[in-house]
PASEBA-1860 file (N, C-alpha, C; in nm, 3 decimals):
! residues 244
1> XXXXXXXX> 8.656/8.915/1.759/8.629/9.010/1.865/8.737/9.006/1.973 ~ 8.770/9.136/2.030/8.867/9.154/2.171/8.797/9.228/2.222 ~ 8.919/9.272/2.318/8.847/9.368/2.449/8.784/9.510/2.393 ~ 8.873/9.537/2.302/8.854/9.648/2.224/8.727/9.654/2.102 ~ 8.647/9.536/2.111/8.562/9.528/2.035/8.427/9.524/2.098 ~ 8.312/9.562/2.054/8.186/9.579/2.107/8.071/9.531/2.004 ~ 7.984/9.449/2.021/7.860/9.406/1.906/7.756/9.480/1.956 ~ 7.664/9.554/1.909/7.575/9.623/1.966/7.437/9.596/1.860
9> XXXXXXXX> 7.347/9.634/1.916/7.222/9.589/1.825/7.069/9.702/1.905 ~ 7.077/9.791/1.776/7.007/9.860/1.816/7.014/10.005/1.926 ~ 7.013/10.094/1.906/7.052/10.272/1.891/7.072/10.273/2.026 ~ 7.046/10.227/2.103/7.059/10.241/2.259/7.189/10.178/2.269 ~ 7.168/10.038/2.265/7.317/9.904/2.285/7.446/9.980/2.149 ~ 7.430/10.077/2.060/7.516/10.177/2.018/7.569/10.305/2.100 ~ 7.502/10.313/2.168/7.538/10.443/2.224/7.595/10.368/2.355 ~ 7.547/10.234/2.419/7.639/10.168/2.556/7.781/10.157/2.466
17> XXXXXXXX> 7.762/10.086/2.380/7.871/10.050/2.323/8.023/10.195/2.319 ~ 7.939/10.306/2.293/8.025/10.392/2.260/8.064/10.460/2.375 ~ 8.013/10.469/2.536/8.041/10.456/2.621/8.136/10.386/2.659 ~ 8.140/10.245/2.633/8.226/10.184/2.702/8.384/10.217/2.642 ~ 8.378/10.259/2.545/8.539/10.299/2.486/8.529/10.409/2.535 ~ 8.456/10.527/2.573/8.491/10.675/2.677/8.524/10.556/2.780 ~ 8.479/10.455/2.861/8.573/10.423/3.014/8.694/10.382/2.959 ~ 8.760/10.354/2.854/8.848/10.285/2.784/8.975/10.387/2.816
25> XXXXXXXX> 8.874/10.511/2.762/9.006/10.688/2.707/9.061/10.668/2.604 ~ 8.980/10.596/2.464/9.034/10.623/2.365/9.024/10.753/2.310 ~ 9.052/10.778/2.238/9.097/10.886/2.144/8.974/10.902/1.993 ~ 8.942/10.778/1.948/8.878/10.765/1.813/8.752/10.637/1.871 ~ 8.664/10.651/1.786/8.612/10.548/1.787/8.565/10.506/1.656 ~ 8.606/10.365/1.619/8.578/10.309/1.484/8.467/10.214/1.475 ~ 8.389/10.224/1.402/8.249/10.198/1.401/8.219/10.120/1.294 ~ 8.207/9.969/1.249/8.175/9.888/1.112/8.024/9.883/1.092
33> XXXXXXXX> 8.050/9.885/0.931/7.913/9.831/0.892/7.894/9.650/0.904 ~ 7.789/9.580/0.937/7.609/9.672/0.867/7.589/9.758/0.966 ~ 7.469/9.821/0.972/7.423/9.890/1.071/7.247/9.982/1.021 ~ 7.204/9.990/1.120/7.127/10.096/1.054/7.083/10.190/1.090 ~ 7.023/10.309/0.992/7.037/10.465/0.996/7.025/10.488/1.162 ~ 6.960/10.430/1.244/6.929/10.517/1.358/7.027/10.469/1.486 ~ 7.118/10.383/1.458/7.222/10.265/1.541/7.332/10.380/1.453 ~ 7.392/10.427/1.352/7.516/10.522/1.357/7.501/10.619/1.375
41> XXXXXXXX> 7.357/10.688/1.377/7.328/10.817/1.429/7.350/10.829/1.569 ~ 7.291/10.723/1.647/7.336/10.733/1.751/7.480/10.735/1.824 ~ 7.546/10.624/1.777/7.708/10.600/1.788/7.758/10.765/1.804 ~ 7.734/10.828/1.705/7.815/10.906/1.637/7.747/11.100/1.736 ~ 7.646/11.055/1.748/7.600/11.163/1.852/7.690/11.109/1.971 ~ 7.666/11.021/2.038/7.729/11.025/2.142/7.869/11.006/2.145 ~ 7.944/10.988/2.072/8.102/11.047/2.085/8.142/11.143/2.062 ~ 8.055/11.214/1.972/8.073/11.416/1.941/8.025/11.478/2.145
49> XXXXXXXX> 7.969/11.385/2.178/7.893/11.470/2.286/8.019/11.441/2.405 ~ 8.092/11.335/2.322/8.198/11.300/2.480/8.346/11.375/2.399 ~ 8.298/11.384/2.300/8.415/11.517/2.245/8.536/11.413/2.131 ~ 8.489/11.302/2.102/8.556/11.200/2.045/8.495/11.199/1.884 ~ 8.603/11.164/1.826/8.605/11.155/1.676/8.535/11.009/1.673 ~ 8.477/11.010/1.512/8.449/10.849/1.475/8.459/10.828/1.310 ~ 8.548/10.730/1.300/8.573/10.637/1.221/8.494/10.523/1.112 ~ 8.463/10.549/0.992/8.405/10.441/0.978/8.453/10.346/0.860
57> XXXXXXXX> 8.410/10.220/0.884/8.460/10.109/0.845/8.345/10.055/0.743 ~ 8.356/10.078/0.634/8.193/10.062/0.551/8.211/10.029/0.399 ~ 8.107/10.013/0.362/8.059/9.959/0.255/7.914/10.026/0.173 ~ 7.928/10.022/0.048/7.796/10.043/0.003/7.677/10.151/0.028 ~ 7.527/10.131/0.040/7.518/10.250/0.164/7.530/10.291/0.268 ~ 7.576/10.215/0.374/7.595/10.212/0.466/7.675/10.342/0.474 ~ 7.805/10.368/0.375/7.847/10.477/0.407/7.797/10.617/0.355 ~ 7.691/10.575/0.293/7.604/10.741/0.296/7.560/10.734/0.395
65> XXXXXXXX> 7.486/10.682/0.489/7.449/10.671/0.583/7.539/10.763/0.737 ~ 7.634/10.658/0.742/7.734/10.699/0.813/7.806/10.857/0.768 ~ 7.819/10.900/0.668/7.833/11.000/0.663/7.706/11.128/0.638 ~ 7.608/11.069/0.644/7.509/11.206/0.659/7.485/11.177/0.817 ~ 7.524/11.093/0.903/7.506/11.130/1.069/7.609/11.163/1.118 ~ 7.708/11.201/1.017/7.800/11.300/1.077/7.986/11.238/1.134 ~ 7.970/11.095/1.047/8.115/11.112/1.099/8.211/11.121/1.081 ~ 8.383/11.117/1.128/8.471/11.248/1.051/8.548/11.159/0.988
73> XXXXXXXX> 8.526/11.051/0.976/8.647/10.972/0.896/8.604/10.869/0.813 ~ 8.593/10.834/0.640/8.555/10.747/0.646/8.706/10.640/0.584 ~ 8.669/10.527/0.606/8.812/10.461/0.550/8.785/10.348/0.478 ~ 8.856/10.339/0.379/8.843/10.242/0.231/8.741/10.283/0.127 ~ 8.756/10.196/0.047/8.670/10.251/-0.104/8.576/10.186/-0.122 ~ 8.499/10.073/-0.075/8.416/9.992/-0.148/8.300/10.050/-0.158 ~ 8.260/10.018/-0.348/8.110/10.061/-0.356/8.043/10.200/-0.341 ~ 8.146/10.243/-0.345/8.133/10.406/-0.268/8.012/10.413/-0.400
81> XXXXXXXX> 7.893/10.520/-0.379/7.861/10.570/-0.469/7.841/10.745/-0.462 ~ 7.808/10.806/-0.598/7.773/10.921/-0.622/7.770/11.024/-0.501 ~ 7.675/10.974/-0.428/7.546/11.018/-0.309/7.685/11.022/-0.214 ~ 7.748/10.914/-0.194/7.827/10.922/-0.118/7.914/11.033/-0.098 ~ 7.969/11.077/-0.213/8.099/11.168/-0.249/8.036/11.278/-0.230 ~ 7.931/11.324/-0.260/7.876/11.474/-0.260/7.825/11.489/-0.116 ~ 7.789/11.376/-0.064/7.770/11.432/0.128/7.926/11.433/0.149 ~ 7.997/11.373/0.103/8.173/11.348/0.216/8.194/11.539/0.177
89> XXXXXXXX> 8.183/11.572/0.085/8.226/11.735/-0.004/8.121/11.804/0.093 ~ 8.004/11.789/0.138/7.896/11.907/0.180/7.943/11.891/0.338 ~ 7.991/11.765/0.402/7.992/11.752/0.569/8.164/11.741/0.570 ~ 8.216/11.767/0.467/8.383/11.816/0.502/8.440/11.661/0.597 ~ 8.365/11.555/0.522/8.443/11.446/0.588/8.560/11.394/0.549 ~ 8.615/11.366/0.607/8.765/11.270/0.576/8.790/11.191/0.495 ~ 8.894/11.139/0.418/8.868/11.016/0.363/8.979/10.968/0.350 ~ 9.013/10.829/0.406/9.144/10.769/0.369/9.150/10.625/0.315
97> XXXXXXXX> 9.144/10.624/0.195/9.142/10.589/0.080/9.189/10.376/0.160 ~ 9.331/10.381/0.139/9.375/10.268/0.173/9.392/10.188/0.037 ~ 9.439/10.295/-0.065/9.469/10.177/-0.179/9.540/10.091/-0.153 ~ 9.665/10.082/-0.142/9.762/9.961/-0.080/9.676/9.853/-0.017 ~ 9.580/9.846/0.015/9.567/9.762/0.116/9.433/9.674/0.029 ~ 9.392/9.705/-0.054/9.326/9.681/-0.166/9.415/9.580/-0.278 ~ 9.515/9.679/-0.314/9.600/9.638/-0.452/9.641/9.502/-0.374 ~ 9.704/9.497/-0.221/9.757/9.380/-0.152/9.700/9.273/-0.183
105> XXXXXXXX> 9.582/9.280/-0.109/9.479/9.171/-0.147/9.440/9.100/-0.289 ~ 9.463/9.161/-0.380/9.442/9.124/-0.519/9.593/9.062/-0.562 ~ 9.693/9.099/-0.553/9.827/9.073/-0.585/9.865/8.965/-0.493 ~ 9.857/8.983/-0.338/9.972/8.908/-0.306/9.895/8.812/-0.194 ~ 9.819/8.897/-0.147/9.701/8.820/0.012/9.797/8.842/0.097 ~ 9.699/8.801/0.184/9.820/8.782/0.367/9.810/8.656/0.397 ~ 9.916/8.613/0.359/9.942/8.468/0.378/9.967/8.470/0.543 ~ 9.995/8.500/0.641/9.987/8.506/0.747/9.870/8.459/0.804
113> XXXXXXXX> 9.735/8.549/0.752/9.608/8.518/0.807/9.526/8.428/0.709 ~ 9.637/8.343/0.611/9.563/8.221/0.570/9.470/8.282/0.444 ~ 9.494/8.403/0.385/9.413/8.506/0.280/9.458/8.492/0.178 ~ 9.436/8.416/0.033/9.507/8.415/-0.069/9.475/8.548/-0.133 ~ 9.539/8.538/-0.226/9.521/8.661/-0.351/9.420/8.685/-0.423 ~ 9.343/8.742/-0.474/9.258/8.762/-0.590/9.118/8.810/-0.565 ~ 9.087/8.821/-0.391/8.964/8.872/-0.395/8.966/8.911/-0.264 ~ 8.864/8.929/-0.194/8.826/9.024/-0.030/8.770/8.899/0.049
121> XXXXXXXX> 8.833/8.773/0.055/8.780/8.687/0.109/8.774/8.668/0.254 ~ 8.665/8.624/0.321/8.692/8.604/0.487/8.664/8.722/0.557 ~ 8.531/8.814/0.456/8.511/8.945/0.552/8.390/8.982/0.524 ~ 8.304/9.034/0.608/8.179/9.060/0.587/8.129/9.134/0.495 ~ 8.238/9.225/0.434/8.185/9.225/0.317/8.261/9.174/0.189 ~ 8.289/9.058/0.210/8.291/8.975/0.095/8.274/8.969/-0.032 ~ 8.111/8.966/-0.029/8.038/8.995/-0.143/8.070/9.112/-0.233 ~ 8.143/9.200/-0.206/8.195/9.296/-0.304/8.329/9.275/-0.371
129> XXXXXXXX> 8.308/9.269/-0.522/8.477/9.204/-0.613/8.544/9.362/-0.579 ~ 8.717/9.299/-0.547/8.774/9.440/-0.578/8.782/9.494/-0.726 ~ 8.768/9.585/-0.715/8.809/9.663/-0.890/8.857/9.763/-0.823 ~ 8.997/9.748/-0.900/9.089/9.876/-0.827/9.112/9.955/-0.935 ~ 9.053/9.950/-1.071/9.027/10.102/-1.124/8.877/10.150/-1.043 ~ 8.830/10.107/-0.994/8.691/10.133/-0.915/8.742/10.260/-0.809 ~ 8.842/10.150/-0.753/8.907/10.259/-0.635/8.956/10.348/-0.627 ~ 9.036/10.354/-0.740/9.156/10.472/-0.751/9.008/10.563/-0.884
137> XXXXXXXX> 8.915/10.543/-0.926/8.785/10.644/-0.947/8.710/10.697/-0.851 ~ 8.709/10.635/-0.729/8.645/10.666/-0.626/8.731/10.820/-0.551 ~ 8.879/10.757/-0.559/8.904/10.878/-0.537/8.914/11.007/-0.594 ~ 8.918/10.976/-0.711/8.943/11.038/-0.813/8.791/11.154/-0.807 ~ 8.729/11.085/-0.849/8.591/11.192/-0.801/8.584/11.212/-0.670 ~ 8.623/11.164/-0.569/8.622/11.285/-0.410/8.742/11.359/-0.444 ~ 8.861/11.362/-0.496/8.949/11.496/-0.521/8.893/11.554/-0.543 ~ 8.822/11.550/-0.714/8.740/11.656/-0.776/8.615/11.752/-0.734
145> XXXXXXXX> 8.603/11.665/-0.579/8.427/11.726/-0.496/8.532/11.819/-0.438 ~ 8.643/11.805/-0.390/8.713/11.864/-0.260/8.692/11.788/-0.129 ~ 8.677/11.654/-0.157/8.689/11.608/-0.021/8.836/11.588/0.043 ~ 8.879/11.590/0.137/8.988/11.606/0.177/9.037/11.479/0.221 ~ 9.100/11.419/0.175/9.207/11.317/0.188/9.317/11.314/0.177 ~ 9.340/11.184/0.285/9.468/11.179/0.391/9.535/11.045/0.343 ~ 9.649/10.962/0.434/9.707/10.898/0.380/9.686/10.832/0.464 ~ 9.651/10.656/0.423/9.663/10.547/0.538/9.653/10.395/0.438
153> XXXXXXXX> 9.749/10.303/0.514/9.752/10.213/0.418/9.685/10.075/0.452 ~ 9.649/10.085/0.612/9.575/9.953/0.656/9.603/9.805/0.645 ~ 9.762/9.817/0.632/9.804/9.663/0.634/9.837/9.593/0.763 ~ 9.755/9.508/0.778/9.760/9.428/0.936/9.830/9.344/0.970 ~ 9.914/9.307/0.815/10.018/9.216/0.866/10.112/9.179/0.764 ~ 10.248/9.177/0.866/10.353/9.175/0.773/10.414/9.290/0.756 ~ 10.377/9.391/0.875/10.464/9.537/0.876/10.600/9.516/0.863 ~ 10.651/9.436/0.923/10.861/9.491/0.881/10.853/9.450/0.699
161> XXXXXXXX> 10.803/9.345/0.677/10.859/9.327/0.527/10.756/9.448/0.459 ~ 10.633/9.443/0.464/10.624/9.584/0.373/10.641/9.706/0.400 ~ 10.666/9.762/0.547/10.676/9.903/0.516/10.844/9.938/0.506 ~ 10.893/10.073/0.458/10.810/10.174/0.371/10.771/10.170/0.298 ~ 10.772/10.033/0.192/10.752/10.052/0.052/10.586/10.056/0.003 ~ 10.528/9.974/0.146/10.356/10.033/0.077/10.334/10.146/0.075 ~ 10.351/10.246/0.212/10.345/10.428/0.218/10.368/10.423/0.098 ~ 10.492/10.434/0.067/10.514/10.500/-0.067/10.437/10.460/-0.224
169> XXXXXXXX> 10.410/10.356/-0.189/10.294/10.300/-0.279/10.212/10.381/-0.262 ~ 10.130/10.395/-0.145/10.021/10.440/-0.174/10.050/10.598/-0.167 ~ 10.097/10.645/-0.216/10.129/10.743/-0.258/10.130/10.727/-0.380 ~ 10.233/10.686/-0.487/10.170/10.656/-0.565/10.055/10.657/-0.613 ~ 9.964/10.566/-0.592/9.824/10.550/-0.631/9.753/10.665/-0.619 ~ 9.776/10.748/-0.523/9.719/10.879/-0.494/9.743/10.972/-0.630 ~ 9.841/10.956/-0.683/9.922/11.050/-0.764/9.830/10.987/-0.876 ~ 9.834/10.848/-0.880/9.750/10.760/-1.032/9.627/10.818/-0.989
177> XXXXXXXX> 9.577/10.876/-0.893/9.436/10.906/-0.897/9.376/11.029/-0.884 ~ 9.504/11.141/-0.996/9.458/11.248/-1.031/9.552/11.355/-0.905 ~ 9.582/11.315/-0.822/9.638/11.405/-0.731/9.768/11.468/-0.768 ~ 9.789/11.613/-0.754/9.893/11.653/-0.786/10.046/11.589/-0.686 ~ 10.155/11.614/-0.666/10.299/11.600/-0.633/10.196/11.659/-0.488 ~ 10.199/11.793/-0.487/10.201/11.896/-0.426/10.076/11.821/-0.309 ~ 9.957/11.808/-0.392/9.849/11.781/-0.283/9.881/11.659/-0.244 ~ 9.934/11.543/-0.311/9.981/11.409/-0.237/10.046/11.440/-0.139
185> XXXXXXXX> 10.144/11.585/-0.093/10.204/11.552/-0.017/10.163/11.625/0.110 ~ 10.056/11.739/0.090/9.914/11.750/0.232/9.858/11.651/0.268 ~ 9.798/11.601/0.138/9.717/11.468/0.226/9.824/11.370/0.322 ~ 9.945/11.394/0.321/10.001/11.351/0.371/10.073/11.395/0.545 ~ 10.051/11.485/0.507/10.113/11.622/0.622/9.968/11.677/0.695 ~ 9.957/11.795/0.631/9.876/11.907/0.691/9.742/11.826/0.687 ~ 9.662/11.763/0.541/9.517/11.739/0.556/9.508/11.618/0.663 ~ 9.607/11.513/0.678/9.596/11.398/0.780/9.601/11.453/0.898
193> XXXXXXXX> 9.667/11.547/0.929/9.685/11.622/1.104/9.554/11.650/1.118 ~ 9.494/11.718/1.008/9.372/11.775/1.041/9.250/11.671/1.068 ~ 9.254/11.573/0.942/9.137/11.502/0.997/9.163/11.407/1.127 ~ 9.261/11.380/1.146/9.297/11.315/1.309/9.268/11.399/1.427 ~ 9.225/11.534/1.411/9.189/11.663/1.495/9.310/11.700/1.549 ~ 9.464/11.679/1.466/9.567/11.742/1.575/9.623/11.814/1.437 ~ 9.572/11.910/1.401/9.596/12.033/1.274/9.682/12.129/1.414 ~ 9.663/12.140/1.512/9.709/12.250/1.587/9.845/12.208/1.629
201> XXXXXXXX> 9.906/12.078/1.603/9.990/11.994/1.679/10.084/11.926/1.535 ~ 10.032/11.904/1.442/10.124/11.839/1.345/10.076/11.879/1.185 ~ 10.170/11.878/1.101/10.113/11.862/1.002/10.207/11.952/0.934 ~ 10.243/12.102/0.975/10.299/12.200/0.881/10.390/12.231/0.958 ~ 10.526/12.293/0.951/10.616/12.372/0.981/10.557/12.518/1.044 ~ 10.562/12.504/1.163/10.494/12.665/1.206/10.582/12.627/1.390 ~ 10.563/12.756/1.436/10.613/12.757/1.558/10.508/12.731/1.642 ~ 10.526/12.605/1.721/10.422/12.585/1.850/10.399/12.432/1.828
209> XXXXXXXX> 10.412/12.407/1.722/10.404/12.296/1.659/10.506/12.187/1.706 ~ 10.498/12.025/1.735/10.597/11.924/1.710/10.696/11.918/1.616 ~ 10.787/11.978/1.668/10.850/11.964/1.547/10.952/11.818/1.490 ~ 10.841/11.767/1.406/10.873/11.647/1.375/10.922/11.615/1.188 ~ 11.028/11.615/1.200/11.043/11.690/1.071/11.149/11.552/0.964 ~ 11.167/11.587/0.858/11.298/11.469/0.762/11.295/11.596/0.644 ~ 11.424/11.571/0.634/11.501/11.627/0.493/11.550/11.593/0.472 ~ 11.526/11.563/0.312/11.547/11.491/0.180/11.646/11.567/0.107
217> XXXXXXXX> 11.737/11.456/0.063/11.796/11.529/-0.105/11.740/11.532/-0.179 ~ 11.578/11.603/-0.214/11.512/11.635/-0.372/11.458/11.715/-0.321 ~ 11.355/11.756/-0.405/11.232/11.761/-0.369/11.132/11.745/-0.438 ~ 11.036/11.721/-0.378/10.920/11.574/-0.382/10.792/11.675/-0.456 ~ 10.840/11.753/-0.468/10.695/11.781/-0.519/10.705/11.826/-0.679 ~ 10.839/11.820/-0.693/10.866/11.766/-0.843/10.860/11.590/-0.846 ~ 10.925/11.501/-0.742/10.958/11.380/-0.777/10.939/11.334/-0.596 ~ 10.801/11.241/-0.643/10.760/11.211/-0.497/10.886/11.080/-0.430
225> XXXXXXXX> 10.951/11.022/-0.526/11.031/10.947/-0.521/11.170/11.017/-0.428 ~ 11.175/11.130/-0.412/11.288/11.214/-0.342/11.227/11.183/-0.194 ~ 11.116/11.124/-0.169/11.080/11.087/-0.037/11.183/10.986/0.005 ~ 11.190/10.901/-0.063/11.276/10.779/-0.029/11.428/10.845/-0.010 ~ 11.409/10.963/-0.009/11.588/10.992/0.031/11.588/11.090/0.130 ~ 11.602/10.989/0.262/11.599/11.039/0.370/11.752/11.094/0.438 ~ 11.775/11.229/0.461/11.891/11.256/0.471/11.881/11.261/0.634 ~ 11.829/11.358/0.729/11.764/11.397/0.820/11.681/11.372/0.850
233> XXXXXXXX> 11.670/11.298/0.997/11.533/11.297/1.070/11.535/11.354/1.242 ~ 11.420/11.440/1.220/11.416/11.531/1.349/11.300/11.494/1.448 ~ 11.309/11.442/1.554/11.188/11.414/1.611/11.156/11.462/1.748 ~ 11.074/11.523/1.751/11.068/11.575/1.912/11.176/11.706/1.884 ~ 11.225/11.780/1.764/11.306/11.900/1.758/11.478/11.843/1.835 ~ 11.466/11.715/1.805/11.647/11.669/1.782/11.655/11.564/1.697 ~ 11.770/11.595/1.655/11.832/11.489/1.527/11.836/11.368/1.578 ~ 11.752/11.284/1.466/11.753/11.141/1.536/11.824/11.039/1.414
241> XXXX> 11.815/11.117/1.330/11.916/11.000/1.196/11.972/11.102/1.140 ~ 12.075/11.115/1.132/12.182/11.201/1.030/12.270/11.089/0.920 ~ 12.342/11.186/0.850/12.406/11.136/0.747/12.587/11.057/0.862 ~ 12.596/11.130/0.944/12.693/11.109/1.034/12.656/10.943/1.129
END
């Protein structure tokens, strides 16, 4: 726990809780399981009512739960079931997957935070084995509902040595999990602007827009790998990496 963290117990001490990040002026509020039905209903009413998005951090049912009270993001794969995928498709919720951050844990751990390899150890939900054909099926049937997913890779540590190469991983995996070139690279752009609520501000090439832009020598929607060839980068509508 930090400052940024809140334990709450029970639909009232949920809704203080979600208050106290409005005195904060965050932007999102992320919400873990366990919990129950009438403690995320509440959460989740009262940050729609302060005009704030919510996040959830879940498992099992918990995230049918969390997503039939309505909230706009859910993140990771575990346990997802059936029930789950067909509310995320009927309430147009979010979903960002976080394979990378899955495959990590099984392959390599975060030796940083003392986490070996081979399982989800040291987290409350524990008790669930990864199966990462599980995961990359999970998504695989929310493509096929039309749930709309975005790109996020959730690694907490050890950013200079892995990035870019997890992004682009998990891209990848996106692609292993039925997604076309084309839609890997919305969920990347346009559908992530949108479920972050800034579709009006980022995501596509249009005028009014940030123009926050990179051009590549390929293109990626034949060969997502032409990502990695960054010729141009435009940020704020000036050149910030050229070939010069």
């Amino acid at each position: 726990p930090n400052s940024r963290t809140v334990t709450a117990n029970g639909p009232w001490e949920w809704r203080q809780a979600v208050r106290s990040q409005v005195r904060r002026q965050v932007d999102w509020v992320k919400v873990s399981a366990p919990f129950e039905r009438e403690e995320i209903a509440a959460a989740v009413d009262e940050a729609h009512r302060e005009g704030l998005r919510v996040a959830i951090d879940s498992f099992g049912e918990y995230s049918e739960w969390a997503v039939a009270a309505g909230v706009d993001s859910l993140e990771h794969t575990l346990d997802m079931s059936d029930a789950t995928v067909t509310l995320m498709a009927k309430h147009k919720t979010g979903f960002v997957p976080t394979l990378t951050a899955f495959r990590n844990l099984l392959t390599r751990g975060y030796p940083p935070a003392g986490i070996p390899a081979g399982a989800f150890y040291y987290t409350f939900s524990r008790r669930y084995p990864i199966d990462f054909q599980a995961n990359l099926r999970h998504v695989r049937d929310a493509y096929k509902a039309g749930v709309r997913i975005g790109v996020g890779t959730d690694i907490p540590f050890e950013n200079e040595r892995l990035y870019p190469a997890s992004y682009y991983e998990e891209l990848g995996y996106l692609r292993e999990a039925g997604l076309s070139n084309k839609d890997v690279l919305a969920s990347a752009t346009r559908i992530g602007a949108d479920i972050l609520g800034m579709g009006d501000k980022l995501g596509t090439i249009e005028a009014g827009k940030i123009a926050d832009l990179i051009v590549l020598g390929g293109n990626p929607e034949q060969d997502l790998s032409a990502l990695k060839d960054v010729r141009y980068v435009v940020a704020g509508g000036k050149v910030a990496v050229s070939p010069d």
